[in-house]
N, C-alpha and C positions, 0 to 999 in steps of 0.2 A: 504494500500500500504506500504511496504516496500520499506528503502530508503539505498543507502548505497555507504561511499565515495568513488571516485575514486582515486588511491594513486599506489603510487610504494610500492614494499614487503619491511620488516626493514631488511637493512642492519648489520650486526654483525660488517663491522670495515670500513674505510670510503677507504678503496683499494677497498671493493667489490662492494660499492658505485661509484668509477671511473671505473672499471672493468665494471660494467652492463651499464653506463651513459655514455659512452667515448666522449662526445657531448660541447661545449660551446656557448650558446647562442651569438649575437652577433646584436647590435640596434642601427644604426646608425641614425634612425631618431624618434623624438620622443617629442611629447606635450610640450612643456615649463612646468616647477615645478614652485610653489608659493614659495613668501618668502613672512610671514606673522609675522606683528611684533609681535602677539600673541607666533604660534607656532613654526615659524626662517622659513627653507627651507623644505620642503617635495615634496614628489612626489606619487602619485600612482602604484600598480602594474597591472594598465589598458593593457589590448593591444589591438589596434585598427586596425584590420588585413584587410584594404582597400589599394587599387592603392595608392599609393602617386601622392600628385597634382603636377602639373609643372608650376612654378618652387616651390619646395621644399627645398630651400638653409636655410628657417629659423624657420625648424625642425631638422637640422644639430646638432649634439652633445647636451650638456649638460648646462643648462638653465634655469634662474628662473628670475620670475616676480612679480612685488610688484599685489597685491590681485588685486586693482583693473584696472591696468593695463591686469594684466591676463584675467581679464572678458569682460575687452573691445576688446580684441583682442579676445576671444574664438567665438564671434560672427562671425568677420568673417573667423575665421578657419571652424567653422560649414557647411559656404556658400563652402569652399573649398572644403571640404571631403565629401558635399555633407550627412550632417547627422543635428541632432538637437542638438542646447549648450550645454543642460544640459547630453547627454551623451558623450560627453567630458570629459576628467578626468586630471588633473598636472600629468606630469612625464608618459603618455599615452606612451607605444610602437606603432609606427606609421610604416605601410607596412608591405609588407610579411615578415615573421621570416627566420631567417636567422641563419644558425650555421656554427661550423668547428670542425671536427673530432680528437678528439685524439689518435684516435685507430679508427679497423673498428669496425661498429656497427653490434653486434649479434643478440639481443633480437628484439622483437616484436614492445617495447616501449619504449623507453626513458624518462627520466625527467630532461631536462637540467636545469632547475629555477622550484621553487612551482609555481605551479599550471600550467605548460607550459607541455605538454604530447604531444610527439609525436610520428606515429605511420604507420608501412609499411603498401603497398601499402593494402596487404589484411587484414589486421585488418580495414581499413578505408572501405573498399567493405564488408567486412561481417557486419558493421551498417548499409552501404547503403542498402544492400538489407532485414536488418529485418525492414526498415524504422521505423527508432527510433527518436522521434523528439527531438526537441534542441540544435542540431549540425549542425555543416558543418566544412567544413575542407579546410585550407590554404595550398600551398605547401612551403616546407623549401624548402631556398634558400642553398644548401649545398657548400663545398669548394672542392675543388679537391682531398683533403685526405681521403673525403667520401666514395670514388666510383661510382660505378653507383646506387646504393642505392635510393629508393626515399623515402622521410618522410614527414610524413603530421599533421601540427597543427590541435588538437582539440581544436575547436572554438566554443563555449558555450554559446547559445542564451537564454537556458530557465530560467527562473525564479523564485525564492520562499523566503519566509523568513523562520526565525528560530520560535519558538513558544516565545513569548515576544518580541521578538525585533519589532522596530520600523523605522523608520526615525531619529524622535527625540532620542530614548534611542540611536544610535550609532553615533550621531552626537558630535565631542568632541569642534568643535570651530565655533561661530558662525558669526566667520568673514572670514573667508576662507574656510570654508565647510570641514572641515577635519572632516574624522569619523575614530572610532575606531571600533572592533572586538569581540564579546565575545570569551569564549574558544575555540578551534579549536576543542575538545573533545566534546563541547555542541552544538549538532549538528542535534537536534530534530525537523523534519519538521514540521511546521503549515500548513496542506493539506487545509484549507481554504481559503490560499493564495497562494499554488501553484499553477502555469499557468498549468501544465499537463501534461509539456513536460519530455520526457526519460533524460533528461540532463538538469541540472539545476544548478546555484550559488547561496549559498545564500546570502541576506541582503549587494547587491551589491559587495561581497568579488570573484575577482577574482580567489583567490587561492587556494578554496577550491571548487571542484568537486561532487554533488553529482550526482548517478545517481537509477532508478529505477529498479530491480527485472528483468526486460523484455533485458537491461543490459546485468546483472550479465550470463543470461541467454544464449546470446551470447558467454562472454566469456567462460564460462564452458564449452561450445559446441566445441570453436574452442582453448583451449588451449593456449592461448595466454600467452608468457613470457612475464618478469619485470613488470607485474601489477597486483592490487590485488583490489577489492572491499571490503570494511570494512562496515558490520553492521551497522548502526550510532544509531540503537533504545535499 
């Protein structure tokens, strides 16, 4: 199997990066971050694309919590959201994505933050119908500068690691769970550990996108603008 990232084309000067992207993210509710005496404050680039529970007042803004304060309380944020602790993540985006337009949006896709791709209505029907697995898809909440535009988060279920990496190898603290990343260049799947699915992260990293040949396949078929598939082998 051939694997290969999902990514926006490189831009030549960062106008043609706002020219194609016209888009700003925007998260107004979101996981409490660690402040850990090891590592200070961090946060994840998680997103957790579910209903927000009611009431929601203290997922509001920006937020940190001493280590084990945070673990007590992720319990029962779990019970809340209706998922399990341990995939909870500090600094988690919480609810549907939400953006606001800075211009009108032309291309296909967008990439308002790494690894956040989002995507008109028929870029997201031409996956649904080659049923490609490891996806599903949230809808932006868009702002009135958008239009009637609809855009839809790819939501990334599948699974894999890199070829070496571990648990352990990307764990950098072992009092607040902070892990680190190898190169975003090394990017070589271990098919022994992949789940199987058309769409997959690897080694828990949100922001990198791979996907499968069957993919790539789609978009060559439908011409899709501002995205590109990259080789990774």
């Amino acid at each position: 199997m051939r694997f290969f990232k999902l990514t926006h084309p490189r831009y030549d000067t960062d106008q043609e990066d706002d020219s194609k992207n016209p888009i700003v993210t925007r998260a107004s509710h979101r996981i409490p971050g660690i402040n850990c005496e090891t590592c200070g404050t961090w946060s994840s680039s998680d997103r957790l694309r579910l209903p927000l529970p009611s009431p929601a007042d203290d997922f509001l803004g920006v937020r940190f919590l001493a280590v084990q304060d945070w673990l007590q309380a992720r319990v029962e944020w779990a019970r809340r959201l209706q998922m399990k602790p341990d995939d909870i993540a500090p600094g988690a985006k919480l609810g549907p994505p939400a953006g606001q337009c800075t211009a009108p949006v032309r291309e296909d896709a967008v990439h308002p933050m790494p690894g956040e791709i989002w995507i008109v209505s028929r870029f997201r029907d031409a996956i649904v119908a080659a049923e490609l697995s490891g996806v599903s898809f949230a809808q932006v909440q868009l702002s009135p500068e958008c239009g009637a535009i609809e855009l839809w988060e790819v939501v990334v279920h599948g699974r894999a690691w890199r070829k070496g990496s571990t648990d352990e190898s990307i764990l950098l603290c072992k009092i607040c769970g902070r892990r680190g990343f190898p190169s975003p260049k090394a990017l070589w799947v271990d098919e022994a550990r992949w789940d199987g699915s058309d769409f997959v992260i690897l080694d828990h990293n949100p922001n990198i996108i791979v996907v499968t040949e069957r993919v790539v396949e789609v978009l060559d078929a439908n011409s899709f603008t501002n995205i590109v598939a990259e080789p990774v082998d």
